[in-house]
Structure formats: structure tokens, C-alpha cells
C-alpha positions in Angstrom: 0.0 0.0 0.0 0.8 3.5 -0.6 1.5 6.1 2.4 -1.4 8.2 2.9 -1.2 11.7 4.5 -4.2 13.5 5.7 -5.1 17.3 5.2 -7.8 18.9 7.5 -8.4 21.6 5.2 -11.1 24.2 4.4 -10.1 27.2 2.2 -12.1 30.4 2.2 -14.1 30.2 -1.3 -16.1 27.1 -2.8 -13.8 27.8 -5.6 -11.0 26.6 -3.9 -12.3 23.9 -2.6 -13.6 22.2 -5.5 -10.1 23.0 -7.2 -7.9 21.5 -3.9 -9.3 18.3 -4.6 -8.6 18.2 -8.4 -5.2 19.5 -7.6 -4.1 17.2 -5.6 -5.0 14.2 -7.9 -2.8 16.5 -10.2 -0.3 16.4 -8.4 -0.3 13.0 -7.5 -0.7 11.6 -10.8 2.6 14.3 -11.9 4.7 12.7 -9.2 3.4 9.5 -8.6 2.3 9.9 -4.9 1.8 10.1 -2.1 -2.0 9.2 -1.3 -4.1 12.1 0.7 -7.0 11.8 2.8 -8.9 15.1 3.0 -11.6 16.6 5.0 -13.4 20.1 4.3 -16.3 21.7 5.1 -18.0 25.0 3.6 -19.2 27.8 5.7 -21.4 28.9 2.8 -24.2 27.1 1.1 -23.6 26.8 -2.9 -24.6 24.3 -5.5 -22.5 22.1 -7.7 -23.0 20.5 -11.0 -21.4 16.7 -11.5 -19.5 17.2 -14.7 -21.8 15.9 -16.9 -24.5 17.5 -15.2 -27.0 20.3 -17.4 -27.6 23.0 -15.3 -31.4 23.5 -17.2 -32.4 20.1 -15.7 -31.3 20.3 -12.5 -31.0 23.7 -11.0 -34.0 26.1 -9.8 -31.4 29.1 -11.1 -34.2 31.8 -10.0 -34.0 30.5 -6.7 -30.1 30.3 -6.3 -30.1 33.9 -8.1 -32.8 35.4 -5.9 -30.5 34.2 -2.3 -26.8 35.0 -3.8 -26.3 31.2 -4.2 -22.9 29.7 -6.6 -23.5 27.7 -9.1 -20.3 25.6 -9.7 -19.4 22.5 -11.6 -16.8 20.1 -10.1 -14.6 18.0 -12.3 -15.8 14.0 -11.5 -18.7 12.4 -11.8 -22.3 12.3 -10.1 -25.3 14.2 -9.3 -25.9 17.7 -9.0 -26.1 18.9 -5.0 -26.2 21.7 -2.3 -23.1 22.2 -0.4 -22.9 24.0 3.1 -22.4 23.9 6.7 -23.4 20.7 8.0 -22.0 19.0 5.0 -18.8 17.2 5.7 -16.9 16.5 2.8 -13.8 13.7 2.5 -11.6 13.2 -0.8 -9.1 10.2 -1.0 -6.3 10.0 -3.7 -5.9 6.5 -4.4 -2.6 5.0 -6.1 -3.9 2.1 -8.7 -0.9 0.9 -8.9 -1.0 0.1 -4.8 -4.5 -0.7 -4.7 -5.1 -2.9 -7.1 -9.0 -3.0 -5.8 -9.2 0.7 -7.6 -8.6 -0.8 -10.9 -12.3 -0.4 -12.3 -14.9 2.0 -11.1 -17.3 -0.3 -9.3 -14.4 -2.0 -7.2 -13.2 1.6 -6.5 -17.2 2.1 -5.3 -17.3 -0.6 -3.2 -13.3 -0.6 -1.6 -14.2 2.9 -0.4 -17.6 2.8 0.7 -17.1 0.0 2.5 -14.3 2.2 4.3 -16.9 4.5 4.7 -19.5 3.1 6.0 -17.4 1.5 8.6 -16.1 5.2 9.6 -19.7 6.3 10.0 -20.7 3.4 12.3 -17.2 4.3 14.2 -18.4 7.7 14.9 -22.1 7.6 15.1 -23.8 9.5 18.1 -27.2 7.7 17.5 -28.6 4.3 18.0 -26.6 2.7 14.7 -24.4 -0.3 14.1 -21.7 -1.9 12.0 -24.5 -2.8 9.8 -26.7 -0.1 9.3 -25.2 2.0 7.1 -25.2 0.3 3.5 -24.4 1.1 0.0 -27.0 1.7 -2.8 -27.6 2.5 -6.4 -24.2 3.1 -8.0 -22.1 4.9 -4.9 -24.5 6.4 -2.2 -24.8 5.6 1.3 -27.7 4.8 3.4 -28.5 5.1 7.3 -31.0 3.0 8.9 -33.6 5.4 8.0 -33.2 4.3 4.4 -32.7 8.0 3.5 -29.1 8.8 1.5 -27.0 10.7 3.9 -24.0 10.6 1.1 -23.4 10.9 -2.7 -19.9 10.5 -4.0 -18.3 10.6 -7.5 -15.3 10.1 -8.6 -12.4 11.5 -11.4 -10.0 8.8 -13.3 -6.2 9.7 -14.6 -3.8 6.8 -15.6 -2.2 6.2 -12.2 -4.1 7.8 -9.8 -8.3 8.3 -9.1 -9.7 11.0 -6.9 -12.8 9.6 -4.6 -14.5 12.1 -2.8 -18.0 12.5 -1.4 -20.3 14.2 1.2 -21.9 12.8 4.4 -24.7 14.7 5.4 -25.1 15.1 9.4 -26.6 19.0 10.1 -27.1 20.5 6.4 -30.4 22.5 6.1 -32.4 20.1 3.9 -35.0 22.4 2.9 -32.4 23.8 0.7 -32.6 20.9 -1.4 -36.2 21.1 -3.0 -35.8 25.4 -3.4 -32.2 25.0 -5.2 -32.6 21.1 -7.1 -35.3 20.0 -9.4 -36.2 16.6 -9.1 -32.8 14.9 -11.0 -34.2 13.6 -14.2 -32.1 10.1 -13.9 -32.7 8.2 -10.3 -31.2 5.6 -9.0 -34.1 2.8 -8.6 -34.0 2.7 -5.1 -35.0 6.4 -5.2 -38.9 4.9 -6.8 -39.8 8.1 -7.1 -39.4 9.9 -3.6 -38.6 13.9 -3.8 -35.4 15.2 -2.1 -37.2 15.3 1.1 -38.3 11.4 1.6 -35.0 10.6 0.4 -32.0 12.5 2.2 -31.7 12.4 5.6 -28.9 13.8 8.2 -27.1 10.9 10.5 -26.0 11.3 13.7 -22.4 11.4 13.6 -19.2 13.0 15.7 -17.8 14.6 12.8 -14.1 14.5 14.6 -14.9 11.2 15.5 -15.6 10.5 11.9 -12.4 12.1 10.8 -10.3 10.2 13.3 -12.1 6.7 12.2 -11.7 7.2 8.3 -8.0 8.0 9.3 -8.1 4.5 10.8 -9.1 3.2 8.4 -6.9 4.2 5.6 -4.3 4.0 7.9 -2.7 7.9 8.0 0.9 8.1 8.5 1.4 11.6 8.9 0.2 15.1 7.3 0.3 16.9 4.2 3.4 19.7 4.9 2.6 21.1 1.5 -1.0 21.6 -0.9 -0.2 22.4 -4.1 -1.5 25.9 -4.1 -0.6 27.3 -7.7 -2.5 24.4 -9.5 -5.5 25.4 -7.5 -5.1 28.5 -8.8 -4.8 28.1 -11.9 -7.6 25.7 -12.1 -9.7 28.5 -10.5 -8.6 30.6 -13.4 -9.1 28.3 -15.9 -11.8 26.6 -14.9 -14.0 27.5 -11.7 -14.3 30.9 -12.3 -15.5 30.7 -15.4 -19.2 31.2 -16.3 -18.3 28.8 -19.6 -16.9 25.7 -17.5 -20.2 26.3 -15.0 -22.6 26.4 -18.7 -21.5 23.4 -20.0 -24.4 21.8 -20.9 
């Protein structure tokens, strides 16, 4: 296995934050290493687009307009969401070379969200066990509520992947039916319920959390350095732009 390094780090803009975690797969992949484990969390709500994501189907823009709400698109996959506080958000950069369990996108999925899962049990404040948080669809997580309390996506180079994803334990959920339309492609599970039978909050310890996914990726140490001039030039090139946020 690779030696992963951990980076507790929230930087002042949701523009920087969606370009940390695209930087450092950059500059993993340019160096070959090492892993990183990181933990943010916004002190502002805003919306993101998955890449693929068209804004027309699944943004109410009047409404994000109207309260002074970003509209950003992030460079891996998935569905289109509200950050903010209350919204923990974790990014691993995986080594495929080290993890050959990484190789394909569902066995990066499960390797991870099995991690996961674990990590929320570990830190849970509520009446949850080892077993009741579970993966379903393609890469959310459930609690024992059955409501998704985390989405995650995920970006592919040649060496390295970037997994990251949110777990959902105080985020205002109301914000999710005024900023999202319903997502025109559900996950089956979903059958049909609107944002607010389906997303939940759990009850976790979110330093407890941190402390158990660093168990369980097994953190040797800290990130000294974050590779601050690609994030901003990604910002520049990217994040900043009304173009990049209008793809589709």
C-alpha cells in the first residue's frame, strides 16, 4: 500500500475547494504519490453541478439567483447537490498501482464505501451499528432510516483516481427542494421519492468521523505542503468561469 497523508483543510471560497481536490489528484498523478485523505467543510451554502451534469435540468437558477447562491461544476462524476455547513466533505487520492481494488470504477465504489460506511458506524452518536449504514444505487450511502445521507463521484487519470464525497449530518435540507429539481435520472432505489423522503442527516461526531476514516486508511502523517498554484490556476481556468459552470 501507498503512504497516505491526511489534510484537515477548508479554504475560504467554494472555488478553492472544488479545485484542492482536483489538484491534488494533479499532483499525485505528476509525481506519482503520495496518497491524501482530505476533510473540508463550507461555511457557505452553494450548489455544484457533476460534470456531466445540465444545469437546465437540475437547478431552480431563479431560486439560487434570488438568495446569492454559486452555481459551480466540479470535475468528477455524479449528481448535482447543495453544499454548506453541515456538509462534511472527505476526498481520498488512491494509487492504482497500490490498490489494485481501484482498478475499475465499481471496485473503487465498493473498496471505499465499504471504508466509509465503517467510519460512519465508528463515529455515530445515535442508535446505529456496524451494519446499518449500507451502499445503494451506484455509490451512495444509506443510514437505517433508508434515506441517502451521502453521494460520492469520482475522477479517473492513468495512475491515480480522486474519490471524494459528502456525508450529510446537520445541512439544512429544505435547501434541497428550493435550489434542485427533481434529477431527471434516479437511481431505482429512489422509486420516485422527492429530495425530502429521500436525504436524511445521521448522527455522527464529525471529529470522531475524521479520526475513524483515518483509521481506516491508515494515515501516517500530514500533508506539509497543498499544491496551491494548480489550484489557482484551475480556479482561473476553470472555476471561475461562467463557460466551465454552462456546459451543458
Amino acid at each position: 500500500m501507498g503512504r497516505v497523508l491526511t489534510l484537515d483543510l477548508t479554504l475560504p471560497t467554494p472555488e478553492e475547494n472544488l479545485a484542492l481536490d482536483e489538484a491534488l489528484l494533479d499532483e499525485a498523478e505528476a509525481g506519482g504519490g503520495p496518497e491524501v485523505l482530505r476533510f473540508w467543510e463550507s461555511d457557505r451554502h452553494f450548489v455544484v453541478l457533476g460534470a456531466g451534469c445540465a444545469l437546465r435540468e437540475d437547478v431552480i437558477v431563479p431560486a439560487c439567483r434570488a438568495d446569492g447562491i454559486p452555481i459551480l461544476r466540479r470535475a468528477s462524476g455524479g449528481g448535482t447537490i447543495v453544499q454548506g455547513p453541515g456538509c462534511l466533505n472527505y476526498a481520498l487520492v488512491l494509487d492504482r498501482i497500490a490498490r489494485p481494488e481501484v482498478s475499475s470504477i465499481r471496485g473503487t465504489n465498493h473498496y471505499v464505501l465499504d471504508r466509509v460506511g465503517r467510519a460512519c458506524a465508528m463515529s455515530a452518536s445515535g442508535p446505529a451499528t456496524r451494519t446499518g449504514f449500507r451502499l445503494m444505487g451506484i455509490c451512495d450511502l444509506v443510514g437505517p432510516d433508508g434515506l441517502k445521507f451521502s453521494g460520492n463521484a469520482q475522477k479517473r487519470k492513468k495512475r491515480f483516481v480522486l474519490f471524494h464525497g459528502t456525508v450529510l449530518y446537520n445541512l439544512d435540507l429544505s435547501l434541497l427542494g428550493r435550489y434542485l429539481k427533481e434529477p431527471p435520472r434516479q437511481p431505482e432505489y429512489r422509486a420516485g421519492r422527492s429530495h425530502d423522503q429521500f436525504v436524511g442527516n445521521i448522527e455522527i461526531e464529525p471529529y470522531a468521523f475524521r479520526a475513524a476514516m483515518r483509521a481506516e486508511w491508515e494515515v501516517t502523517g500530514d500533508l506539509a505542503e497543498w499544491p496551491r498554484e494548480r489550484v489557482h490556476a484551475l480556479i482561473r481556468g476553470k472555476y471561475a468561469r461562467d463557460e466551465y459552470t454552462l456546459l451543458f
